[in-house]
N, C-alpha and C positions, 0 to 999 in steps of 0.2 A: 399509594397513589391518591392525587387531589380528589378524582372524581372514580365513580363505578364503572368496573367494566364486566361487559358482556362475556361472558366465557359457553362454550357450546362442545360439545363431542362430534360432529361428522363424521358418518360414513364418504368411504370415495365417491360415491352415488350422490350422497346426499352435496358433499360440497362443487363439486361438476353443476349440478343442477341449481345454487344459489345465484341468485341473480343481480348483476350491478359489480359483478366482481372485476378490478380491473390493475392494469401495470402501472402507476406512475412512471413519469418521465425520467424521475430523479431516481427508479430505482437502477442499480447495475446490469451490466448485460448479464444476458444468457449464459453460464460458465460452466455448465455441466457436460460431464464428457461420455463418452461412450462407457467408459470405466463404472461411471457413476450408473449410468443406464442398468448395465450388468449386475451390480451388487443391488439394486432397487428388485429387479426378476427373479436374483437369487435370495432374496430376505424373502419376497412370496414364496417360490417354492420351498426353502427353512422351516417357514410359521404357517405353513397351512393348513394346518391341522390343532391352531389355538382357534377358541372361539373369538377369537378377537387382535389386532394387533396393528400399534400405534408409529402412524409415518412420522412423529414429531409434532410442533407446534408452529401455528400461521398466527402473524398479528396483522387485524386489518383496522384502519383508518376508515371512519363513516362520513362521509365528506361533507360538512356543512353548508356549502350551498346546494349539493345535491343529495340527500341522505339517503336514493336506491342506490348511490355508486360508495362501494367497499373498496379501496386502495390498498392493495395488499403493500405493508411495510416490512413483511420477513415471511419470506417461504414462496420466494416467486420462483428459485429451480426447483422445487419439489410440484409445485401445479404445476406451472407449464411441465413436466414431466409427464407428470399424472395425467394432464389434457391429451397431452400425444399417444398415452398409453391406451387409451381409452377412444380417442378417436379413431387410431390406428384399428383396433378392433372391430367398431364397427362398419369401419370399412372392406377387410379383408375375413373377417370369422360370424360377421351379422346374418349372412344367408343360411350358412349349411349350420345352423345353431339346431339340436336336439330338443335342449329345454327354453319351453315357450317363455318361462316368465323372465328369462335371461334375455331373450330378444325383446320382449317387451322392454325391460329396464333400460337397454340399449335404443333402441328407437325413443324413449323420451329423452334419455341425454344428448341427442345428435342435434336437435335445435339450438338449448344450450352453448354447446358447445363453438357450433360454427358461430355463435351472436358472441360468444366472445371471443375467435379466433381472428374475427373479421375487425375488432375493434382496437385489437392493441396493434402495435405498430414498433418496428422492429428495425431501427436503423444503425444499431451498432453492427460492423463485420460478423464481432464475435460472435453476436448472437445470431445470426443468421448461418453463420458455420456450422455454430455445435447445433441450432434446433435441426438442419439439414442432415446430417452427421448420425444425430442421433434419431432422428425420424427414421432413418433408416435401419438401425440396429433394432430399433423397437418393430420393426416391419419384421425384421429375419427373425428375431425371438418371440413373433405371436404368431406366425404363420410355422414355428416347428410342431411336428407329432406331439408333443410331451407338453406344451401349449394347450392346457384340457380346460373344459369347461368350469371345473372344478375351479381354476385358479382366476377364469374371470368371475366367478361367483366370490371367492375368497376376496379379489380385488375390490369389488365394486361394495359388498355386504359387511363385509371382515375387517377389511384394513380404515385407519380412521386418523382422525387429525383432529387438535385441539387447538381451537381457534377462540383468539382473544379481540373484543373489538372495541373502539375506543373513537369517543368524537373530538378529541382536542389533538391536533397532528404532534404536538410537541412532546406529550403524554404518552402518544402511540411510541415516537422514538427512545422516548427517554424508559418504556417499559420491554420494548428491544431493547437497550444497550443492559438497561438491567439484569436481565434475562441472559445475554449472555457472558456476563461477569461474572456469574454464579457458575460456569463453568463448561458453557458449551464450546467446541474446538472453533472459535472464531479467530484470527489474527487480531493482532493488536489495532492493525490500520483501518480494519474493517471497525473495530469497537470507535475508533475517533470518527469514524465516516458516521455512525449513527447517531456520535454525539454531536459533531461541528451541525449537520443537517439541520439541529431541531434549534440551535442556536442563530439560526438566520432569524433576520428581523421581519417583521409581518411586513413591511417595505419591502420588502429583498424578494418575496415568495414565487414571483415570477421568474428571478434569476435563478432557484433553482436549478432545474435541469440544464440551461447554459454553464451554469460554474462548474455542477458537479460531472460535466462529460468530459472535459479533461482527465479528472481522476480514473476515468471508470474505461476512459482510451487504454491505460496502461495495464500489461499484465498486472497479475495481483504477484508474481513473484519478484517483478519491479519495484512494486512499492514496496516490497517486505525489505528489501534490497536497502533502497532508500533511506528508511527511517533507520532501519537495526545497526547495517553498517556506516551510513553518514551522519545521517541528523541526532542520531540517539546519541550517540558516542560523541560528535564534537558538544552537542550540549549537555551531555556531563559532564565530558572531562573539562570545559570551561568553567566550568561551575564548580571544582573539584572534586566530584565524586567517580567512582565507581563507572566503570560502563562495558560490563562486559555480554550481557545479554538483555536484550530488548521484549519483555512479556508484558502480557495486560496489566500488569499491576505497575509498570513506568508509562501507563499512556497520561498520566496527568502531566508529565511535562511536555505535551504539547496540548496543553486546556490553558486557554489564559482566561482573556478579561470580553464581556460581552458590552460592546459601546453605547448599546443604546439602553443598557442596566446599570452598570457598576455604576455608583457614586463618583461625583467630580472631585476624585481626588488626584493633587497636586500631577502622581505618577503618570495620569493617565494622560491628561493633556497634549503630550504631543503624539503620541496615538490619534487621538482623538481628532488634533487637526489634521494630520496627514491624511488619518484615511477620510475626512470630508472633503480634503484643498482636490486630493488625487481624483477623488469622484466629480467635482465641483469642475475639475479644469479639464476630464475627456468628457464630460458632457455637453459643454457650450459650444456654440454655433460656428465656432473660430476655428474649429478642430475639422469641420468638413470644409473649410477653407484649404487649410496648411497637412492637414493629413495627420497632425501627430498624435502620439497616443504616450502617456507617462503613465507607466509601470509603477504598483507601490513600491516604497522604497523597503524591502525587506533583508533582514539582516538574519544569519544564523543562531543568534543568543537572545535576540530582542525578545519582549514577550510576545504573546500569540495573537492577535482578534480574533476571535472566536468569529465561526459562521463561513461568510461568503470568504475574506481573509483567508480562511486554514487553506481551504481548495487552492485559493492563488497561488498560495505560498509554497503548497508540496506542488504544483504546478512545475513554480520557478524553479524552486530547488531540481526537480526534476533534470530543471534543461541544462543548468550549470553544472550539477553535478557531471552530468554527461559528455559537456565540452568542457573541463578540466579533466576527464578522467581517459575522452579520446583525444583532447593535446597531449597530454604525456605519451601517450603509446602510438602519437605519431612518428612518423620519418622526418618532418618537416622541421627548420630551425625556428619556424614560427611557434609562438605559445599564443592564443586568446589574444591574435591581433597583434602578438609583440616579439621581435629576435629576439631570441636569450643569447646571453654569451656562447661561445666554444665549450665551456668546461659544463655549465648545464647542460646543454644539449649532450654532450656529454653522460653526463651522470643520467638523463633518459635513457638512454640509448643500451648505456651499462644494464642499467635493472630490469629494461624490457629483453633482456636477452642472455643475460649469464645464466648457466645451467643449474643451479640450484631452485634458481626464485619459486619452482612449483613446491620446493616443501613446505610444510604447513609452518613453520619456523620464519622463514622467509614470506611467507603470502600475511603473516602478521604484522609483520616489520612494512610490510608494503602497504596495508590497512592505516598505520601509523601516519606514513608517508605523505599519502592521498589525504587522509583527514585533513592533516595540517596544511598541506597546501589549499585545500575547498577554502578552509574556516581563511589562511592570508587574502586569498583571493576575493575572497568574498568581504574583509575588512579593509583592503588595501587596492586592490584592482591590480592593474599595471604596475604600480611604482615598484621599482626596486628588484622586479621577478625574478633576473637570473643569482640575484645576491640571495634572495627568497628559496630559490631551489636548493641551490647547494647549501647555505644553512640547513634548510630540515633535512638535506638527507646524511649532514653530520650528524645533528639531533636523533634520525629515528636509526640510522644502520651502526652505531656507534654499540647500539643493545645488539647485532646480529655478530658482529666483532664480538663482542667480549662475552659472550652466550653460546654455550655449546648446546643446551636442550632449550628449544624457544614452547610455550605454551600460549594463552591466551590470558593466564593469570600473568605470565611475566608481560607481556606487550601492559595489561592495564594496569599495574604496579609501576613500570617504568615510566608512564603518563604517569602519575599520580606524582610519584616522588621527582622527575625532572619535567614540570607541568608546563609544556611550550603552549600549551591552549590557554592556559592562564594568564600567559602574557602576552598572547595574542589579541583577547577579549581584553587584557586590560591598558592597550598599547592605546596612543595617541597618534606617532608615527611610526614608519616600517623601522627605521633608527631601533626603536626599543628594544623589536624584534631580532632584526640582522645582527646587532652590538651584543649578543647574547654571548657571555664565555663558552667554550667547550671546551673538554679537557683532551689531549693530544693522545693516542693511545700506543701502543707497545708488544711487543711480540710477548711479552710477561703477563699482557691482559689478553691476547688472544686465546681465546678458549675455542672457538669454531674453529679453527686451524692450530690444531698442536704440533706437530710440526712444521718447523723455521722454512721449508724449502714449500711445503703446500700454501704457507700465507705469501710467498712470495709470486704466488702463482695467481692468488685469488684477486680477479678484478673489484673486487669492494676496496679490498687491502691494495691495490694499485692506486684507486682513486683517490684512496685518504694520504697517501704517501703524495701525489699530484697535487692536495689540496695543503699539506703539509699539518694533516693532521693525526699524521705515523710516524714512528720513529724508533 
């Protein structure tokens, strides 16, 4: 690290009673569940009987224009837990308490605490669900018999937390993201969330919490969703490589270039204008005239801008991914504003519905599918769609035809060796794409239906004979 940081041991006493402690805006919601609640009361009663034992590590940010306020940057569900555990306490076990010095200890945390319960501010759902949620399980598991004094003395004396604290915010994140590279159970999207943060520009710092509430709208098994199955995979397989699971050790490919650092070279330039012309043109006074608002122009393979950019851009992807993925499994002949032919609509209609698609064989081939249509759509738009459809789904169900055991090595082996990402990313027009050869297949190459009279049944093997590419 550039500079020194403060490191401390706390008791739960001790950190409850620190003062100036508080939530940034930018941190995520509240996402701890009753589950979690449970296994925190079952780790006390476990270890109650070490002299000692450790809730994990908090990093706190010491605010440089106000250095009594400490901005917690990692460990805001374990305190807010701990606040409730504790508050909860002295609300319902404070009176009929035995030993005095345990009410003492309690009566000076209840200032404390309400000064900073009153101070943070809580306007996600989520967090208002689960702190409600679980206020309330922490009420029913400190008001049982078995709830002994013992365990608020173990809680409050016993149990501890190691706290890191740092005055440059960038340093605070960048020693979160460190910290948990070395192996704590973070997600990948959470590891870019700690790195794109610290990569805003000292300009930018107000837009923090607006950029980053988007992100933090959406469940966390949304975004894992996102990246692993969309964005990871079409930017490998564009790129040729590999892409069959998404861990922290692939989160570099979505790190690019920081605008207002990287050197003026050649590459970066239209980066560079874009994202000033797009700032430049929803800022001016013309725009509360006329209403309009222009979106960056973001692209599935482009490189990244680092900072306020990443937020956007899993923003957008977000929304497209979503309306390409609920046109296909509509009813409607409409696609994203456009009729498709008879025969796509068609071929929707087939894979949202033939009775296999649930096997994991089939739900890969479908993975295929979906890819390649996001990455045309998203390079092409409209042009060409229904020509677009039925092309990839000779491309991806041609491997479900002639494959009798499907796995996840075979779907990313098949991308690699007939690379339609490849020439997707390296098309100028949709022509490049649609003009693709495919080879006609055979009841000699069907291997998912060994028997002649079962492939003549199978609606995939209908379609391709319809499309005339069975024979």
């Amino acid at each position: 690290m550039a500079q020194a940081l403060d490191k401390e041991i706390l008791t739960v006493s001790q950190l409850l009673k620190k003062p100036g402690l508080k939530i940034p805006a930018y941190q995520r919601p509240y996402k701890w569940t009753v589950s979690n609640v449970n296994q925190l009361f079952q780790d006390m009663d476990t270890h109650q009987h070490k002299t000692a034992y450790r809730f994990g590590t908090l990093v706190f940010h010491r605010d440089q224009a106000d250095a009594s306020i400490f901005n917690i940057v990692d460990g805001q569900q374990r305190t807010l837990t701990l606040v409730m555990v504790v508050w909860v306490i002295i609300q319902e076990r404070w009176i009929g308490l035995q030993r005095q010095d345990l009410a003492d200890q309690l009566d000076a945390l209840e200032a404390p605490l309400k000064t900073f319960m009153v101070e943070q501010q809580f306007e996600s759902k989520i967090s208002q669900r689960n702190l409600h949620q679980n206020a309330m399980e922490i009420k029913r598991l400190v008001c049982r018999a078995d709830f002994t004094e013992q365990h608020i003395d173990f809680l409050l004396n016993r149990c501890e937390v190691v706290t890191f604290t740092l005055k440059d915010i960038s340093e605070a994140f960048q020693f979160f993201d460190s910290q948990n590279a070395r192996g704590r159970d973070l997600a990948p999207h959470d590891l870019l969330k700690a790195y794109h943060l610290r990569e805003f520009s000292d300009q930018e710092h107000a837009l923090k919490a607006k950029t980053v509430a988007s992100w933090e709208n959406l469940q966390s098994d949304e975004l894992a969703a996102l990246f692993a199955e969309y964005l990871y995979r079409i930017r490998r397989w564009a790129l040729g490589y590999s892409a069959r699971y998404f861990g922290k050790q692939d989160v570099a490919l979505f790190k690019g270039v920081n605008i207002d650092q990287v050197a003026r070279y050649p590459y970066v330039e239209p980066l560079r204008i874009a994202h000033h012309y797009v700032d430049d043109y929803n800022s001016q006074y013309h725009r509360k005239i006329d209403g309009q608002f222009k979106p960056f122009p973001f692209h599935l393979d482009q490189m990244i801008i680092n900072g306020r950019r990443f937020f956007e851009m899993t923003a957008y992807y977000q929304q497209q991914v979503k309306a390409v993925i609920s046109a296909e499994h509509g009813s409607s002949n409409q696609f994203m504003g456009t009729e498709l032919s008879e025969q796509a609509q068609q071929i929707l209609k087939v894979l949202n519905s033939y009775s296999a698609r649930h096997r994991p064989g089939d739900k890969y081939i479908r993975v295929m599918f979906d890819c390649a249509l996001v990455f045309y759509w998203d390079k092409f738009g409209r042009a060409e769609l229904s020509r677009a459809v039925e092309k990839l789904f000779i491309w991806a169900y041609s491997l479900r035809i002639k494959q009798q055991v499907m796995q996840l090595a075979t779907m990313d082996n098949y991308v690699l060796e007939k690379n339609l990402f490849r020439r997707i990313k390296d098309a100028t027009l949709p022509s490049e794409v649609l003009n693709l050869p495919l080879a006609t297949l055979s009841d000699a190459e069907n291997k998912n239906n060994r028997r002649k009279n079962n492939a003549a049944k199978d609606p995939l093997v209908k379609l391709f004979k319809a499309m005339n590419y069975y024979e």
